[in-house]
N, C-alpha and C positions, 0 to 999 in steps of 0.2 A: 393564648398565643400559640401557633401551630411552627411556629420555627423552628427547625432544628439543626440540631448542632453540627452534623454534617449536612448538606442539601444534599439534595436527592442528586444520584449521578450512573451514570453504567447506561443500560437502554442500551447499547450503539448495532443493537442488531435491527432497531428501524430508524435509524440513518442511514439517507440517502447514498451517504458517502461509503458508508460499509456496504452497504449490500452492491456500488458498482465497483468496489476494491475487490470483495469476494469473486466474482465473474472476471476480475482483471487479474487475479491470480490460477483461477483455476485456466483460464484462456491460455495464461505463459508458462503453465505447466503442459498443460496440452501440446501447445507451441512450440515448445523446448524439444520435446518428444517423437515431432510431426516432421520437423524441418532444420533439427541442429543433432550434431555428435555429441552424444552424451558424455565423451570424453574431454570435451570444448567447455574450457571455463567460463564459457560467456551463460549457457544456459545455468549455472551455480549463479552466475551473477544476476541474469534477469530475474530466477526466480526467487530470490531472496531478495530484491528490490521489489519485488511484488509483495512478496509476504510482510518484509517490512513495512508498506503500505498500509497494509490492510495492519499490523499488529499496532501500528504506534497510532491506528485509530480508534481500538479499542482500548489501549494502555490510556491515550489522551482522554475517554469518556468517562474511565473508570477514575481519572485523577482530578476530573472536574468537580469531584463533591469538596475536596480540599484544596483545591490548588489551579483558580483561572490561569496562572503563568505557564504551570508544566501545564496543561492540556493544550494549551497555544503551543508550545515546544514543541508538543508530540503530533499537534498538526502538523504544523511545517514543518516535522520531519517525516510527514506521512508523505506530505508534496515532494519533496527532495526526492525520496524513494521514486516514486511514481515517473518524475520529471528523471532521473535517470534509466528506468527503466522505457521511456518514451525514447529516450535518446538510444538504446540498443536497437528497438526496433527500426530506427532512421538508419541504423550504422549499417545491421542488416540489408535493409532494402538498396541504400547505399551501394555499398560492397559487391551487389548482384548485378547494379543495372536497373534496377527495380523503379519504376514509380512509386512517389510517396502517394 
């Protein structure tokens, strides 16, 4: 019997999901830097709704060898993250006049 007693878990650096979280953080750092006051709490805010992203999908891949429940947790609070940090960008464009 080849089962073991943790299954196999981690990888999350070739998910899909990681590698367009990673590009969506490095983008809203860039972003932050390009077109917001560094003194403006929003760019603190988008970029750790980005990092959040991108960490609670690597936290969630690493907890899959023990635990289907948290690695679903830590998805959807990868989404949460993400789905807030989409709404900065709206508020942004908002705020200017901007087309979405």
């Amino acid at each position: 019997m080849t089962d073991k007693f943790i299954p196999a878990h981690g990888g999350y650096e070739n998910l899909l999901s990681y590698r367009k979280t990673l590009i969506v953080y490095d983008a809203t750092v860039r972003f932050g830097k390009r077109f917001l006051d560094p003194r403006d709490r929003t760019v603190d805010k988008m970029v750790q709704a980005a990092r959040s992203g991108k960490q609670n999908i690597v936290d969630g891949r690493m907890a899959s060898g023990t635990s289907k429940e948290r690695e679903f947790k830590l998805t959807n609070g990868a989404r949460a993250s993400l789905e807030e940090l989409l709404e900065d960008c709206r508020d942004f464009l908002r705020t200017r006049d901007l087309r979405l």
